[in-house]
Z-matrix of the N, CA and C atoms (Angstrom, degrees):
N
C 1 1.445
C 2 1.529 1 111.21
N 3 1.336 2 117.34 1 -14.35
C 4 1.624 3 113.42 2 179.93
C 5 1.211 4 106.86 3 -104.72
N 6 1.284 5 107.58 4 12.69
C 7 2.399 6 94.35 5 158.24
C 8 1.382 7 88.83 6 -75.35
N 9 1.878 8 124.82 7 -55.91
C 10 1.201 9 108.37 8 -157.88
C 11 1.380 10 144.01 9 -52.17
N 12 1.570 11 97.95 10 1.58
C 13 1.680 12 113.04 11 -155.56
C 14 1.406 13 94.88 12 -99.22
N 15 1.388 14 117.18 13 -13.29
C 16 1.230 15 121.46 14 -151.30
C 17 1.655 16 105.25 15 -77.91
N 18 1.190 17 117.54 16 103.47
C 19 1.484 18 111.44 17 -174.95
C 20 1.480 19 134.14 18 -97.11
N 21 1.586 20 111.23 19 -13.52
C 22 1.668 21 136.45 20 -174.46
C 23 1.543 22 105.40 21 -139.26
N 24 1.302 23 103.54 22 130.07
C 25 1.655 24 125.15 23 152.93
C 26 1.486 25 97.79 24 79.46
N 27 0.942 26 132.47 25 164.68
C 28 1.556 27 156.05 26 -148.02
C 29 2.124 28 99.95 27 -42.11
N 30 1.871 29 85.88 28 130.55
C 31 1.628 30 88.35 29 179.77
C 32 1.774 31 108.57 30 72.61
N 33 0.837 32 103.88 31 10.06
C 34 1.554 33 110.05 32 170.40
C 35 1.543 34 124.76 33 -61.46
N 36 1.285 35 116.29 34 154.13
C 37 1.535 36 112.78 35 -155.94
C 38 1.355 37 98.05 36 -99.68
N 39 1.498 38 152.85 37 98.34
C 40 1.406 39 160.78 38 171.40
C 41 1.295 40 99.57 39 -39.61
N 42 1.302 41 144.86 40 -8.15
C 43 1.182 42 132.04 41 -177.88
C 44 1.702 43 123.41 42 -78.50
N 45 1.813 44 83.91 43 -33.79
C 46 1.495 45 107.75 44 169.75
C 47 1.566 46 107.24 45 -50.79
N 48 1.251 47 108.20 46 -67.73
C 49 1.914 48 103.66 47 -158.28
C 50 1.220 49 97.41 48 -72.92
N 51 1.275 50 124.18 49 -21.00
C 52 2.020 51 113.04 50 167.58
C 53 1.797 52 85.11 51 -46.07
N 54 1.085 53 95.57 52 -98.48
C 55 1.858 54 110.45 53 -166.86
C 56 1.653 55 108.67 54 -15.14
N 57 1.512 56 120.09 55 -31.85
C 58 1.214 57 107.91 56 171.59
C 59 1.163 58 121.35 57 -101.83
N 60 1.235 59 128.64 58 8.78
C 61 1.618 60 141.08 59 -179.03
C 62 1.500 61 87.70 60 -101.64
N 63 1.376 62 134.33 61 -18.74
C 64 1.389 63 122.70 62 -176.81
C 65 1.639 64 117.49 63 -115.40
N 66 1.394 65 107.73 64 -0.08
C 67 1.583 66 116.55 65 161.70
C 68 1.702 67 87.22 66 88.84
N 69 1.380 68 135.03 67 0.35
C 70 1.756 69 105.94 68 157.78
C 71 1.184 70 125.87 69 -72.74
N 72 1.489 71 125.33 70 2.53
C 73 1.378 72 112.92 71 -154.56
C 74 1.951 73 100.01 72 -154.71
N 75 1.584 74 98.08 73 95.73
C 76 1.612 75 96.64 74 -158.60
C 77 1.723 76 104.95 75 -95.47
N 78 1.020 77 102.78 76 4.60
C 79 1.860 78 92.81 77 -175.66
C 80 1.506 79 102.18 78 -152.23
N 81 1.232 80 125.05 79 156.70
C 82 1.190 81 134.05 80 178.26
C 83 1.335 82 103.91 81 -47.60
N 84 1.388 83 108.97 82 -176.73
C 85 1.463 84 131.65 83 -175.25
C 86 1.563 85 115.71 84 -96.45
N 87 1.144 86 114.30 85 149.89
C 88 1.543 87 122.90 86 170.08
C 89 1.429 88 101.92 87 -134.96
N 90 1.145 89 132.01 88 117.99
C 91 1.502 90 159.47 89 143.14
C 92 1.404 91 127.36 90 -61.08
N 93 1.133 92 124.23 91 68.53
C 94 1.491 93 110.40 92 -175.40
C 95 1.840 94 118.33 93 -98.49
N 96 1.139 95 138.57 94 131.00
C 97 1.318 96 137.35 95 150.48
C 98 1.686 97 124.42 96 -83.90
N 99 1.662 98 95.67 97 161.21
C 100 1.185 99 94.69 98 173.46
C 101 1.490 100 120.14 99 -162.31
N 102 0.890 101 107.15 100 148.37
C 103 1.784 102 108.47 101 173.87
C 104 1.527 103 109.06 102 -62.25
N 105 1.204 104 147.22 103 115.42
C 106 1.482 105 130.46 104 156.69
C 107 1.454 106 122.56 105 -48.39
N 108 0.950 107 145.70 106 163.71
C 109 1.363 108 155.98 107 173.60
C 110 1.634 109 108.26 108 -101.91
N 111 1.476 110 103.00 109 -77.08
C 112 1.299 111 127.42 110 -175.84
C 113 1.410 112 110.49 111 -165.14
N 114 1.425 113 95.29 112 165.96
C 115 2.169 114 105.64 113 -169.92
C 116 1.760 115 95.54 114 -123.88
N 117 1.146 116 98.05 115 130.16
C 118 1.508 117 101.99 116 -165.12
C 119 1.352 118 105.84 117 -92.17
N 120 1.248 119 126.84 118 97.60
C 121 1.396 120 147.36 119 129.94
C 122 1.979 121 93.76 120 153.37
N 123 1.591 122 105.35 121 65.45
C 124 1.497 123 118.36 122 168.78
C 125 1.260 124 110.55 123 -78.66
N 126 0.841 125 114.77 124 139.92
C 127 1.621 126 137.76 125 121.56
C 128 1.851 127 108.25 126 -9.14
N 129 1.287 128 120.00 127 92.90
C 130 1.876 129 106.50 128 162.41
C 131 1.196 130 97.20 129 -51.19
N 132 1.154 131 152.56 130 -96.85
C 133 1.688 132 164.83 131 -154.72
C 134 1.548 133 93.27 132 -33.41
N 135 0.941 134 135.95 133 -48.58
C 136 1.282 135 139.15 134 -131.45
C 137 1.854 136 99.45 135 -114.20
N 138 0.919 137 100.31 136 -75.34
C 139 1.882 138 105.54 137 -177.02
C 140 1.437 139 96.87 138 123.95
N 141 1.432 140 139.34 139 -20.20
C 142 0.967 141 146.07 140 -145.46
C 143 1.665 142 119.03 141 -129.67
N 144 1.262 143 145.45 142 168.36
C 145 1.458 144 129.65 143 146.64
C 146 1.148 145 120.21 144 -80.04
N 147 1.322 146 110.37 145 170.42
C 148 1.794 147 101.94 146 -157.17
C 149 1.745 148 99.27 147 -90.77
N 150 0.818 149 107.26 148 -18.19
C 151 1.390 150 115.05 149 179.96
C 152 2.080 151 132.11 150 -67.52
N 153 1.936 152 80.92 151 -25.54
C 154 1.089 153 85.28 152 -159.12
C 155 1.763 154 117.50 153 -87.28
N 156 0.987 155 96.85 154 129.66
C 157 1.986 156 121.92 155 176.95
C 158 1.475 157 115.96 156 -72.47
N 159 1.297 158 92.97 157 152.01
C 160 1.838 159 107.70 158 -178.99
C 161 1.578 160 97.57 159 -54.87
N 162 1.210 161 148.44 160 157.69
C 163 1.252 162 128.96 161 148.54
C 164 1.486 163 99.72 162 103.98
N 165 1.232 164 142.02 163 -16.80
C 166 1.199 165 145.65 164 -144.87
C 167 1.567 166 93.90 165 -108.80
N 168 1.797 167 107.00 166 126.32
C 169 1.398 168 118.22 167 -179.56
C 170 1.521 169 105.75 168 -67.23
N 171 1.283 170 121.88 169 136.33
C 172 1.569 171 137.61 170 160.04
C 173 1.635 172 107.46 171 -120.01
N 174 1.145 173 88.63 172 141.61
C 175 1.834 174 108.71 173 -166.98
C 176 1.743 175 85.26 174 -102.32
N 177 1.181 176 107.45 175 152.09
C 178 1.500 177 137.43 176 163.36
C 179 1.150 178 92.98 177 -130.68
N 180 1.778 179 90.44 178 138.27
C 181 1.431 180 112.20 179 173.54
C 182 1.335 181 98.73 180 -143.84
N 183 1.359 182 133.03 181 144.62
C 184 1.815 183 138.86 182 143.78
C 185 1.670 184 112.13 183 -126.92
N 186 1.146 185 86.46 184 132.36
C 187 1.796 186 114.25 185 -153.66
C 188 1.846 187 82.72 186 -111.19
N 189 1.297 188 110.90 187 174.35
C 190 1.140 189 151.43 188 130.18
C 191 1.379 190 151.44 189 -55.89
N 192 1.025 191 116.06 190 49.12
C 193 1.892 192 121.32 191 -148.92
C 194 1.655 193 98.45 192 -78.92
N 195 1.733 194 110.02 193 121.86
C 196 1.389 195 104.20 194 160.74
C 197 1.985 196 113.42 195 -93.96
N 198 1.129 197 112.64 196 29.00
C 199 1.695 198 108.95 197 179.91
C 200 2.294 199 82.40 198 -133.77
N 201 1.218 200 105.73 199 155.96
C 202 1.296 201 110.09 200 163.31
C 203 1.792 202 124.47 201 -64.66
N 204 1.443 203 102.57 202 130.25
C 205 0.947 204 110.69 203 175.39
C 206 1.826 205 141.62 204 -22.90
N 207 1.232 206 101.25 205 -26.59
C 208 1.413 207 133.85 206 -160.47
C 209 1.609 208 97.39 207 -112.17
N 210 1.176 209 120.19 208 -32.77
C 211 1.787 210 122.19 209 160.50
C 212 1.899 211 104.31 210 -63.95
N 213 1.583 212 109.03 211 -62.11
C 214 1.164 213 127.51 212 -178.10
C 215 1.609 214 104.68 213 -10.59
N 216 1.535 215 89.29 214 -81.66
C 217 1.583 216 110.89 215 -153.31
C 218 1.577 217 119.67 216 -65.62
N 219 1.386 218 109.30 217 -15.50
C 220 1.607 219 117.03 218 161.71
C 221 1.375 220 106.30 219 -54.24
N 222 1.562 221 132.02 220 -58.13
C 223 1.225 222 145.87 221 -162.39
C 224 1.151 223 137.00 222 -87.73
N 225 1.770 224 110.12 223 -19.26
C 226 1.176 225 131.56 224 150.24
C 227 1.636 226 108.39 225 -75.25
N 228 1.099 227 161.48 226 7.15
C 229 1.531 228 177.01 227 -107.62
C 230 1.291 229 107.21 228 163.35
N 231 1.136 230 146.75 229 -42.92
C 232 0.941 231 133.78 230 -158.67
C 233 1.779 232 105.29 231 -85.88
N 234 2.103 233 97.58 232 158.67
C 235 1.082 234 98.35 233 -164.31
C 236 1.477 235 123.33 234 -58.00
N 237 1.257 236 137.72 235 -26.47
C 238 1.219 237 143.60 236 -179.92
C 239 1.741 238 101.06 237 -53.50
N 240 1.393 239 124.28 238 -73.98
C 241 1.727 240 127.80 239 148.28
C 242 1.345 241 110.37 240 -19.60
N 243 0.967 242 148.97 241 -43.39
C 244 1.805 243 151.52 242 -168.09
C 245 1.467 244 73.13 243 -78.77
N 246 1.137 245 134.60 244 -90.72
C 247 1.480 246 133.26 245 -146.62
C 248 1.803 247 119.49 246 -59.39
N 249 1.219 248 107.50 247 2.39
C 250 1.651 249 127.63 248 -169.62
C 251 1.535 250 100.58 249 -103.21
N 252 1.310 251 115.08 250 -44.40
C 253 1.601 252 150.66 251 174.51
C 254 1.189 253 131.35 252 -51.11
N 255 1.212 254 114.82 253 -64.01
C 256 1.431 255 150.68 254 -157.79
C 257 2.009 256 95.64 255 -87.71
């Protein structure tokens, strides 16, 4: 999936300068990866929610945490959070 991103200089994806020869596509590219952590409201067994489908949008986010990470994620999960969430 990261040839396709590739929008400038060698091995580049032609799809890009269509999109900018046609005014959809006004600024270069940004590519970002990432490790997942966790998906908030998974499946233990699973890694996943039970719900979730091939095709199905997932948001990335990286925040700023002033408490440790490992405090965080109890409290962001927990049921009171499900009900803020949901």
């Amino acid at each position: 999936i990261q040839k396709f991103f590739v929008d400038t200089g060698p091995g580049a994806n032609p799809f890009w300068q269509e999109g900018r020869d046609a005014g959809w596509v006004g600024t270069d590219l940004t590519q970002l990866t990432y490790n997942l952590n966790f998906f908030r409201g998974a499946n233990p067994k699973t890694g996943y929610p039970d719900d979730w489908k091939k095709g199905s949008g997932v948001g990335l986010y990286t925040i700023g945490l002033k408490i440790p990470y490992e405090e965080w994620v109890p409290q962001f999960t927990s049921p009171e959070s499900d009900q803020l969430h949901d």
